[in-house]
MIDRENLUM-337017 format. One line per 10 residues: number of its first residue (from 1); for each residue z, x, y of C-alpha. Coordinates in Angstrom, 2 decimals, always signed. Example, Ala and Ser with C-alpha at 12.3 -4.5 7.8 and 13.67 -1.06 7.14 Angstrom:
1 = +7.80:+12.30:-4.50 ~ +7.14:+13.67:-1.06
This chain:
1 = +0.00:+0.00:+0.00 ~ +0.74:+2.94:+2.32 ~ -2.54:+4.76:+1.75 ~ -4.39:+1.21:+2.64 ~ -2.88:+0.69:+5.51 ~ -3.32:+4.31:+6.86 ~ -6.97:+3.80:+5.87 ~ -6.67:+0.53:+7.87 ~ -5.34:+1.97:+11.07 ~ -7.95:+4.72:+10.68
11 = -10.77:+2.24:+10.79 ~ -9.45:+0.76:+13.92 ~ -8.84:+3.91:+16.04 ~ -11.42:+5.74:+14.93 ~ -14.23:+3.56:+17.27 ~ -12.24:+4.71:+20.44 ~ -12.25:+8.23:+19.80 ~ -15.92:+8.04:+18.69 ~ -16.79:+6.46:+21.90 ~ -14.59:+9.28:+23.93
21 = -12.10:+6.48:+24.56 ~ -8.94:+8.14:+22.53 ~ -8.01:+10.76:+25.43 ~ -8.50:+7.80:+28.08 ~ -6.20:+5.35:+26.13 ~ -3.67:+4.61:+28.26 ~ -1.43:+3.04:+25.77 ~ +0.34:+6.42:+25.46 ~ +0.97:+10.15:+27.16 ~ -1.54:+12.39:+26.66
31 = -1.32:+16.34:+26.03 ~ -2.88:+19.04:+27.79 ~ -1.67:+22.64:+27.10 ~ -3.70:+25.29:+29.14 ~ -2.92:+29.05:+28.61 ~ -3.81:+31.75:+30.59 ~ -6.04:+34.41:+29.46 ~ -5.03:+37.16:+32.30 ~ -2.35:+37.73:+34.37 ~ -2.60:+35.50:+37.54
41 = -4.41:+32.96:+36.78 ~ -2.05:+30.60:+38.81 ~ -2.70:+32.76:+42.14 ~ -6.01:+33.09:+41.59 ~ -6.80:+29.30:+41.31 ~ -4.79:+28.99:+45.01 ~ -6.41:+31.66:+46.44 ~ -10.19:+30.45:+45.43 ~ -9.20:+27.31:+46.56 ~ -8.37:+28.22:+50.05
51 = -10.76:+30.51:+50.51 ~ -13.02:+27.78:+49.81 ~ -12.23:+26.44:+53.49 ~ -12.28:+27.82:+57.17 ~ -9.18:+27.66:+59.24 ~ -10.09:+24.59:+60.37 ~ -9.46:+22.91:+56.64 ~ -13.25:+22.44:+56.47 ~ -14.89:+23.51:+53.04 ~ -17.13:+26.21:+53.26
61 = -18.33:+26.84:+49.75 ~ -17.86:+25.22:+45.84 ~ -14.31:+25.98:+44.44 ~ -15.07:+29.09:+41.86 ~ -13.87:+28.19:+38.69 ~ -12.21:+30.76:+36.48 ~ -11.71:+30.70:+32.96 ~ -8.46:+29.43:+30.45 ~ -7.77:+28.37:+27.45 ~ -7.01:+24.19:+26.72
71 = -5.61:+22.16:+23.80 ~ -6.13:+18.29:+24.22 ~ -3.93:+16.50:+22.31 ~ -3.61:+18.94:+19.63 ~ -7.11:+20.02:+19.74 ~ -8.03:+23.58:+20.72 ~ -10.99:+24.01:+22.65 ~ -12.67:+27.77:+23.50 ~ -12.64:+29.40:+26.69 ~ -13.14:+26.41:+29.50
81 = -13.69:+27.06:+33.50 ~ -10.82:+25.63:+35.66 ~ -10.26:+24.92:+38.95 ~ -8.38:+23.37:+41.88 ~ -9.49:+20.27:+43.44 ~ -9.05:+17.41:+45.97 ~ -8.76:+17.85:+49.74 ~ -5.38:+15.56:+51.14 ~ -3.86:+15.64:+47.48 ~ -4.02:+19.45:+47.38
91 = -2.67:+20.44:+50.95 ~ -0.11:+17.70:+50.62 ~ +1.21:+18.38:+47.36 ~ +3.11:+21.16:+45.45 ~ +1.88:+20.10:+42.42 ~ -2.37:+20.78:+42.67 ~ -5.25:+18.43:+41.22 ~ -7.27:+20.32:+38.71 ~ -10.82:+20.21:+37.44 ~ -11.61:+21.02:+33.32
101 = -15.18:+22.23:+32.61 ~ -15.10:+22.75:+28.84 ~ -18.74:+23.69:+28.79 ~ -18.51:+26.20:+31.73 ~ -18.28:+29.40:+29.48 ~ -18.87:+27.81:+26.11 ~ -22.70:+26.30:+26.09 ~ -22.30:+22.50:+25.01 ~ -18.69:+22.71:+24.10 ~ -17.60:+19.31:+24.53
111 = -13.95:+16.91:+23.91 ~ -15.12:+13.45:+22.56 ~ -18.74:+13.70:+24.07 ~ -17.13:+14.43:+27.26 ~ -18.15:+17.83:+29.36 ~ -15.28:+17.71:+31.69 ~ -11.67:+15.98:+32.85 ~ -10.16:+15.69:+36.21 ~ -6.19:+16.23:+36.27 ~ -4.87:+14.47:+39.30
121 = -1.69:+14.81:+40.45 ~ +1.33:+12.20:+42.34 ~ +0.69:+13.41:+45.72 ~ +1.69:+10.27:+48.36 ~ +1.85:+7.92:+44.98 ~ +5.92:+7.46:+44.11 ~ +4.44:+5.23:+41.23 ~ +2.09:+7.67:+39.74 ~ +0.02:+4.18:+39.05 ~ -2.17:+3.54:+41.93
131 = -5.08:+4.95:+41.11 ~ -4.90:+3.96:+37.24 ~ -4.80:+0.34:+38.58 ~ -7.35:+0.11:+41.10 ~ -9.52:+1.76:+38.16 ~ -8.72:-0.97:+35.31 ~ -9.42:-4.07:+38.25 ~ -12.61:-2.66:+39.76 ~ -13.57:-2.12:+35.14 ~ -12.29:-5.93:+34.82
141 = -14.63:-7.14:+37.96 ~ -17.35:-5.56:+36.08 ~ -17.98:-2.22:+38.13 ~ -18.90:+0.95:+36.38 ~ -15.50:+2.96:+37.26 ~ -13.76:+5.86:+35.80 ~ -11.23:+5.36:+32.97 ~ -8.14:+7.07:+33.33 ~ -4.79:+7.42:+31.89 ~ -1.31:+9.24:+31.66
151 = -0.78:+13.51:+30.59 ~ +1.72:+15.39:+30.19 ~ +0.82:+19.22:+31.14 ~ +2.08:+22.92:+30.13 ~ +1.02:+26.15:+31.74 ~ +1.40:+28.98:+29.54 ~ +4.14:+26.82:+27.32 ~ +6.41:+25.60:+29.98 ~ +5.61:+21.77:+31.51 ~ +3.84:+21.73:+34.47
161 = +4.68:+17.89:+35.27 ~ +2.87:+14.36:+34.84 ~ -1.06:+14.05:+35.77 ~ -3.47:+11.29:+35.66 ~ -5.93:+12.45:+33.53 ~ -9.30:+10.56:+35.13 ~ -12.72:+10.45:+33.65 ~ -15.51:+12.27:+35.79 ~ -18.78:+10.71:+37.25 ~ -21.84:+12.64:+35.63
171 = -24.31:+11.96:+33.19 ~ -22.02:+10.93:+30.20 ~ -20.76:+8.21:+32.31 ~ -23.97:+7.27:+33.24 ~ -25.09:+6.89:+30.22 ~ -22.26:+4.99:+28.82 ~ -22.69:+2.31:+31.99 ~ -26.63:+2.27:+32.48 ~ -27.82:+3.34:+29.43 ~ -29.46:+6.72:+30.74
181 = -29.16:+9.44:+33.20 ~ -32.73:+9.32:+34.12 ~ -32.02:+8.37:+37.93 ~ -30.58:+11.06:+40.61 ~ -26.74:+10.94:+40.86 ~ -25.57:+11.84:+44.51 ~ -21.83:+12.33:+45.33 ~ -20.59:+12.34:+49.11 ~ -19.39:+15.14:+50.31 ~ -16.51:+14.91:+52.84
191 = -16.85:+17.42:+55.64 ~ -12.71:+18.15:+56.09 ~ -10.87:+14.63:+56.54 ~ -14.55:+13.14:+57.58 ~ -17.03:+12.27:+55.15 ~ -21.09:+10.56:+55.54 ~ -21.31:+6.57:+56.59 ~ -24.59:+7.04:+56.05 ~ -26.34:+6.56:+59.10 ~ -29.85:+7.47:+59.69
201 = -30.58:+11.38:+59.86 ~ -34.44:+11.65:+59.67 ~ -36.92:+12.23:+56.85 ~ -35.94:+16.00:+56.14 ~ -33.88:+15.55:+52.73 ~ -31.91:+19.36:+54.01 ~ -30.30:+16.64:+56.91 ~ -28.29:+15.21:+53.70 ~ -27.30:+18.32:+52.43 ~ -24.43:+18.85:+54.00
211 = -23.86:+15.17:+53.55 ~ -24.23:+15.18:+49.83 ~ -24.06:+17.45:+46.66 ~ -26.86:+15.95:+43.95 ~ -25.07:+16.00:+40.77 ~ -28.27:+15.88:+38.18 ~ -31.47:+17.05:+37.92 ~ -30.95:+20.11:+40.47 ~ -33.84:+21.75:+39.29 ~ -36.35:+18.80:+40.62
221 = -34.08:+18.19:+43.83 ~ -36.05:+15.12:+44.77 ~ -33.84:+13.10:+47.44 ~ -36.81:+10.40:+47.67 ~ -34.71:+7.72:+46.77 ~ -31.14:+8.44:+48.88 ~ -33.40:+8.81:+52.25 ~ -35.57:+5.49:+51.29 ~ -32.24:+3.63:+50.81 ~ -30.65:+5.39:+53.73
231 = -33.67:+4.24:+55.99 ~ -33.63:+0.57:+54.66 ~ -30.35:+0.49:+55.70 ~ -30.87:+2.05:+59.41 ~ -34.13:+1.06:+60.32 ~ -35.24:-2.40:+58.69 ~ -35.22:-4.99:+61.53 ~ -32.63:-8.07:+61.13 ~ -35.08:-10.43:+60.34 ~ -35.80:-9.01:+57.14
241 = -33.24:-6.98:+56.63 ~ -31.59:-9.23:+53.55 ~ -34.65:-8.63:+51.30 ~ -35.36:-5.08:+51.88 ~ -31.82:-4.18:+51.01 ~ -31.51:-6.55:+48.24 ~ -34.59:-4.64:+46.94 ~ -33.22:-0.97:+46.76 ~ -29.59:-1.18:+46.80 ~ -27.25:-3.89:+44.07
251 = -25.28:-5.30:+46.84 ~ -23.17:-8.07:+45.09 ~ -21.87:-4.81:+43.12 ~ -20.63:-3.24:+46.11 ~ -19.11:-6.17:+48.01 ~ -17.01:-6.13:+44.84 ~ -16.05:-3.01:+45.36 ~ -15.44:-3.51:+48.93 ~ -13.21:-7.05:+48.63 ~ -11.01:-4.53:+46.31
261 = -10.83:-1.72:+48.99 ~ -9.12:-4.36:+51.53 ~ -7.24:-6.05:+48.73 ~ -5.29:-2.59:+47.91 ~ -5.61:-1.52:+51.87 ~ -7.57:+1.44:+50.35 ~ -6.98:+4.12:+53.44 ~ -9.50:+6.59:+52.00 ~ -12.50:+4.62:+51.44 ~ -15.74:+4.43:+53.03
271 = -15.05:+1.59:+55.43 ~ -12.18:+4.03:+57.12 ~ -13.98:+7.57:+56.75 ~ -16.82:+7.46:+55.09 ~ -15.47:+9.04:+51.79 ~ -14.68:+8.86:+48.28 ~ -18.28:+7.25:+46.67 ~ -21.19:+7.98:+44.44 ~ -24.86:+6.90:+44.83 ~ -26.66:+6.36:+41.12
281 = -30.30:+5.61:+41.97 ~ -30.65:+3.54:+38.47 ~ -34.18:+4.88:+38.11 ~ -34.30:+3.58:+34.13 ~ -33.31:+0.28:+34.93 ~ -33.55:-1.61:+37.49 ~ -34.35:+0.88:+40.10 ~ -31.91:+0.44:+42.82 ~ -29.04:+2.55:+44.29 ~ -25.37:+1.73:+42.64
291 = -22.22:+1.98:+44.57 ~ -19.81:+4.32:+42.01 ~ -16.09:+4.49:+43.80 ~ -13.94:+7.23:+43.52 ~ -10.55:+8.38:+44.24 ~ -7.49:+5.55:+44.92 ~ -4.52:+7.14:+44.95 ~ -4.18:+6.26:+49.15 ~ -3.86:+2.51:+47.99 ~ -1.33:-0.58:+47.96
301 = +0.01:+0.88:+51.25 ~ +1.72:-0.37:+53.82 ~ +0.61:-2.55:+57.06 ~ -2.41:-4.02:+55.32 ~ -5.53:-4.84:+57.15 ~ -7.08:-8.33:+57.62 ~ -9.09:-9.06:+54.26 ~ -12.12:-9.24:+56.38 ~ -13.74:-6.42:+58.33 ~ -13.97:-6.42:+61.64
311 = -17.15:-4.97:+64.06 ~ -15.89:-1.38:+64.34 ~ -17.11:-0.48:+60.87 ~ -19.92:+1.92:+59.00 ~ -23.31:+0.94:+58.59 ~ -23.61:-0.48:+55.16 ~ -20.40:-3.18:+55.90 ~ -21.86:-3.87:+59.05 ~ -25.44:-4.98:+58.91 ~ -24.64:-6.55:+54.84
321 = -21.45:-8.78:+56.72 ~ -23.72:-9.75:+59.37 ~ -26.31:-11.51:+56.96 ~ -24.74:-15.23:+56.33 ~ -25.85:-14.94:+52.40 ~ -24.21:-11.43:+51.93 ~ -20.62:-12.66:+54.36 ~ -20.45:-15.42:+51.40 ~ -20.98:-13.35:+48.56 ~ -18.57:-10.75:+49.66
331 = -15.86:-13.41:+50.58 ~ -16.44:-14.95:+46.95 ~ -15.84:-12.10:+45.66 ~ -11.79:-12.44:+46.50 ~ -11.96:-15.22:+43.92 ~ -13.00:-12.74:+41.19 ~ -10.51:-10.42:+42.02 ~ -7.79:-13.03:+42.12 ~ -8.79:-13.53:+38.46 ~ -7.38:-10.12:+37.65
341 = -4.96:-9.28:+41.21 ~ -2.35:-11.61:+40.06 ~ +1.49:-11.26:+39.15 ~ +1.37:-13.09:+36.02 ~ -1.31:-10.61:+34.55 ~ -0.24:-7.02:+36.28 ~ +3.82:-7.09:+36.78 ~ +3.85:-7.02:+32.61 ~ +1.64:-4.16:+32.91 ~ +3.51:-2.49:+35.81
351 = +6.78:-2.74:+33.78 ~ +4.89:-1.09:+30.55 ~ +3.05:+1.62:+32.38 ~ +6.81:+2.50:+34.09 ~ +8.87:+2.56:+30.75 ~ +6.20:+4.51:+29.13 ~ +6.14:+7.72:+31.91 ~ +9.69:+7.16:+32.93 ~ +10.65:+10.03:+30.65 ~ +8.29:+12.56:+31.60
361 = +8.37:+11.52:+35.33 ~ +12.27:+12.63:+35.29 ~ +11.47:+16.13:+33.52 ~ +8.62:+16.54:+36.40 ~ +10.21:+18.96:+38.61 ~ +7.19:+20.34:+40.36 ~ +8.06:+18.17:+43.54 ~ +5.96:+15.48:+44.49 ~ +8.75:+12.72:+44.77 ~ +12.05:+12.45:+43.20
371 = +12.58:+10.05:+40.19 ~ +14.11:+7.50:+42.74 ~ +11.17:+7.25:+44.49 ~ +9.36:+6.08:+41.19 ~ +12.07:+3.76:+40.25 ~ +12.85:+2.48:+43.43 ~ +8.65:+1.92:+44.24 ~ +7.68:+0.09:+40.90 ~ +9.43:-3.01:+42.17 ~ +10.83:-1.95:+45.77
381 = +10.04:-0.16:+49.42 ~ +10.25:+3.53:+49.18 ~ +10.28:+4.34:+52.90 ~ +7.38:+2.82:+54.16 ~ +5.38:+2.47:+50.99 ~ +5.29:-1.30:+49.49 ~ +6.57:-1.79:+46.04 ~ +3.31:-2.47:+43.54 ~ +5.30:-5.73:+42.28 ~ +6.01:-6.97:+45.79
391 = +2.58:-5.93:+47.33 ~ +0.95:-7.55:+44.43 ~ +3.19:-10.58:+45.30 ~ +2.67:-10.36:+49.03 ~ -0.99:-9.73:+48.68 ~ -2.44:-12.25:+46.68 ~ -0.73:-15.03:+48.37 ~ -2.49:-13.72:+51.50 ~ -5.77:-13.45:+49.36 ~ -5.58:-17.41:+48.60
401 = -4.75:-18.36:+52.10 ~ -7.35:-16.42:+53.39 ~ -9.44:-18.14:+51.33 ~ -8.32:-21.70:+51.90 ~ -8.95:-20.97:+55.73 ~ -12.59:-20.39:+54.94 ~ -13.58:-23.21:+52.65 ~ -14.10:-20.99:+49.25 ~ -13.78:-23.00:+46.39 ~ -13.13:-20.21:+43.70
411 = -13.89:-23.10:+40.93 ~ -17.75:-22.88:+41.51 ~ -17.56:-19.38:+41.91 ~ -19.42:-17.34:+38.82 ~ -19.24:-13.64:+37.88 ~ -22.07:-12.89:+36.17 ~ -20.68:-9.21:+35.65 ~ -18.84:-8.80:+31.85 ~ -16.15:-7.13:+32.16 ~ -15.84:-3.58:+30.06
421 = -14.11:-4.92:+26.93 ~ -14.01:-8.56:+27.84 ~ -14.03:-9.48:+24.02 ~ -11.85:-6.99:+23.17 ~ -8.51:-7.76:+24.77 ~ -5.34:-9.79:+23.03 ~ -3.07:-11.85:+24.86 ~ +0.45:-11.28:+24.16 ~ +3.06:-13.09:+25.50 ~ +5.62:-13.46:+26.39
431 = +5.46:-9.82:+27.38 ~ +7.52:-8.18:+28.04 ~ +9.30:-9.50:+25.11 ~ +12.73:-10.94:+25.43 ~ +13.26:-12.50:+22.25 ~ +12.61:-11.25:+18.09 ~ +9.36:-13.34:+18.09 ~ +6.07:-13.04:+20.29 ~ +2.63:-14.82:+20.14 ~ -0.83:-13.05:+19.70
441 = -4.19:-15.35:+20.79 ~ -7.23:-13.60:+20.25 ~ -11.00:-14.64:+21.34 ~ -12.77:-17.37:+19.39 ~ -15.17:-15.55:+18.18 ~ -13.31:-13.84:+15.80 ~ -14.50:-15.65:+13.20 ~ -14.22:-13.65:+10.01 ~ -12.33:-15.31:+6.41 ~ -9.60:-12.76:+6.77
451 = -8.10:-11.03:+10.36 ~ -5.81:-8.18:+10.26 ~ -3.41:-7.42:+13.27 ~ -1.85:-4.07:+12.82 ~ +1.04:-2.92:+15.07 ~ +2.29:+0.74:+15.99 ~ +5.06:+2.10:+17.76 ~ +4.21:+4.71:+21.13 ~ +4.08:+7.69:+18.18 ~ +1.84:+6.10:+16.08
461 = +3.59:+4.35:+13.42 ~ +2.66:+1.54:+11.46 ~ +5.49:-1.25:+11.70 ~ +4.03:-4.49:+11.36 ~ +0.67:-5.62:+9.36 ~ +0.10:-8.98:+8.78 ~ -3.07:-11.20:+7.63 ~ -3.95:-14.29:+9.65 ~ -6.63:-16.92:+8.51 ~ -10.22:-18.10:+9.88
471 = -8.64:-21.23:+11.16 ~ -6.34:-19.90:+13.16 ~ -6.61:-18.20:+16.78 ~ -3.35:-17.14:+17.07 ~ +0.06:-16.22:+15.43 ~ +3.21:-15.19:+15.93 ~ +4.82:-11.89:+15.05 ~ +8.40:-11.42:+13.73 ~ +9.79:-8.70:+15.62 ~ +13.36:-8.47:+14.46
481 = +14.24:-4.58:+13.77 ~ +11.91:-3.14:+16.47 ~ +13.25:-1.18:+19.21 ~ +12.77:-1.47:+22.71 ~ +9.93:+0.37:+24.35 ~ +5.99:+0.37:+23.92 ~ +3.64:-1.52:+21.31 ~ +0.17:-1.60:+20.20 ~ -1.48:-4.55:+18.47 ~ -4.60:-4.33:+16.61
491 = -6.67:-6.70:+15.32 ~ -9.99:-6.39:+13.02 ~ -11.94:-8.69:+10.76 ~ -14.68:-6.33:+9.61 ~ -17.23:-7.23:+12.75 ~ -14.57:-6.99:+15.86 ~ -11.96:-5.48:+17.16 ~ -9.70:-5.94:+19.73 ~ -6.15:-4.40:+20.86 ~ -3.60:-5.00:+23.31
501 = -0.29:-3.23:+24.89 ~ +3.49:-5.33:+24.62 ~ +6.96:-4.00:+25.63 ~ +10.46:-4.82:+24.29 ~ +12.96:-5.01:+26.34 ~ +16.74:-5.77:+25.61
């Protein structure tokens, strides 16, 4: 019975870590061990790094990377290139952002299919979850956005403190969200605190280069398609300004991304300084230019904007907010958010996300924030920073009213966009668990004679397998003789699978 059920939990994980998705599971703690491979390493990653900018805090060249050696989650890896990252999360912060490429020194070395990891660090987040949330809602709305989750670090053996460990945008993720890489991937590239709001800068694609570092295809460096979308956006008159956008540039994506920028009061964002975004000109499909967001650890912050922008903005949220069609679609786009923003679905996952870290956020020395701050901001004010649970409160109630003042009836509103793992998610409640007995409801379409839900512990460990029937959609689970903390539920019936996190509390 043992060996089955170990065959059975096999055949369940084993699809994540296929897919890359085992590292980015953010059910549990991650482990990256790095070792040095000369003396110094740690000085020389600080010194490339500021010599990488003028006195003025303005970059001047690409951060070098040197070389180290990594083990993720057990696994070794040869010689990898590392380096410092970020811009306000390394000058603010004791403990620096880093950069993993595991193929910079080892040809087509790879972890999971993926080419390299971005370590991010606490800096002006006592939560440590910001960033990992904005990620999951912008996934849930349907935008192609990084996955990320929780690590634990060492340097040369000794811990090194709690990271985010965050997926990066390049031609793995592309693939995985449009199918190819064919098209040219563009990431801004912020001049100090400033960064590009794309206004018009003539025909000449070396006027972008400062602007913008093209990730792919260097060798062809063809900027047709950033400088035809950039001159759409300057230059088209008003009158027919809504069709010549619609037709290079997938504008319902990015008013998404935008309601969820205002939602969070996102201060590092392109509507405040023109930073933090990738341009994917989706040349195998259906040929326009993609919004990809980036970095949102300057989020749920305090004194929160209006939801709606005023006239002092970029270019893009300017001229789209002044077309009537595009104002509508963008405020609609609050009611898809409020189908994931909401107490009900995110406190539980708040409360999870803070007993599983807890631990390793009170053996993090390296300085960021003390462990008060994380307690104290899960729930609470820390200083001036909102607590998530009473932002999230706070916010969506000013999310509906704002709303209600405008006429939006959110019950003829469709998203057409699926949400990454839509079919693949469990309901648990009540959850947190208070009691020995909780119910799991899984989608209809689960339709198989015989369903298995499998549940592990936060090491690993098989502790409850049961076997449900096609008639049913749901069960309960017995859990008398579990301990508090973090859960996993599984469930397969040989064509699906789906999985979802529970905490029990005393």
């Amino acid at each position: 019975m043992k060996q089955t059920l170990c065959f059975l939990a096999a055949a369940v994980l084993l699809p994540f870590s296929a897919r890359g998705q085992s590292i980015f599971d953010n059910s549990l703690v991650h482990t990256v061990h790095l070792t040095s491979l000369y003396n110094g390493l740690q000085d020389t990653l600080t010194s490339d790094y500021i010599l990488s900018f003028d006195f003025f805090q303005n970059q001047i060249r690409d951060i070098p990377y040197t070389f180290c050696k990594a083990e993720l989650d057990g696994t070794p890896l040869d010689t990898i290139g590392i380096r410092h990252k970020g811009y306000n999360s390394w000058w603010s912060s004791p403990k620096k952002p880093m950069k993993l490429d595991l193929n910079r020194f080892k040809k087509d070395q790879t972890y999971q299919g993926l080419k390299k990891l971005n370590l991010h660090n606490r800096a002006s987040d006592p939560s440590f979850m910001r960033e990992n949330l904005c990620y999951e809602l912008l996934r849930n709305m349907g935008i192609p956005a990084p996955r990320a989750a929780f690590a634990r670090v060492y340097f040369d053996g000794a811990y090194a403190g709690l990271y985010r460990i965050v997926e990066q945008v390049d031609n793995g993720f592309l693939d995985r969200h449009f199918g190819d890489h064919k098209g040219n991937l563009y990431k801004q590239n912020s001049q100090g605190s400033a960064g590009y709001t794309l206004e018009w800068l003539g025909p000449e694609q070396e006027n972008y280069y400062p602007q913008y570092e093209l990730e792919n295809h260097e060798s062809e460096n063809d900027w047709t398609s950033l400088i035809h979308f950039v001159d759409v956006l300057n230059n088209t008159p008003d009158a027919v300004f809504a069709d010549s956008i619609a037709a290079v540039f997938d504008v319902p994506s990015f008013l998404k991304v935008l309601a969820l920028d205002y939602a969070v009061n996102n201060l590092d964002f392109y509507g405040n300084a023109g930073r933090n975004y990738y341009l994917y000109h989706d040349a195998g499909g259906d040929g326009k230019i993609h919004w990809l967001p980036w970095d949102y650890n300057l989020t749920w912050r305090e004194d929160a904007p209006p939801l709606e922008p005023g006239a002092l903005t970029p270019v893009l949220i300017r001229r789209l907010l002044k077309v009537p069609q595009f104002r509508q679609q963008f405020l609609e786009q609050y009611c898809v958010l409020r189908q994931h923003f909401d107490t009900g679905k995110l406190a539980p996952r708040i409360t999870a996300d803070s007993v599983l870290i807890h631990a390793w956020v009170a053996l993090d020395s390296s300085g960021d924030f003390e462990l008060a701050a994380f307690e104290q901001n899960i729930s609470g004010d820390w200083f001036h920073l909102p607590g998530l649970k009473s932002f999230l409160g706070k916010r969506s109630s000013e999310i509906d009213q704002f709303l209600a003042d405008r006429g939006v009836d959110c019950s003829v509103v469709v998203d057409t966009d699926e949400p990454e793992g839509q079919d693949h998610e469990l309901l648990v409640f009540p959850n947190p668990a208070v009691s020995s007995v909780v119910t799991v409801q899984w989608p209809v379409n689960f339709i198989a004679e015989d369903k298995r839900l499998l549940v592990f512990d936060a090491r690993g460990r098989l502790v409850i397998a049961e076997t449900a029937t096609a008639a049913d959609n749901a069960m309960q689970l017995n859990l008398s003789g579990l301990q508090s903390g973090v859960y996993f539920v599984y469930l397969v019936d040989g064509k699906h699978g789906a999985r979802a996190k529970f905490l029990i509390i005393d």
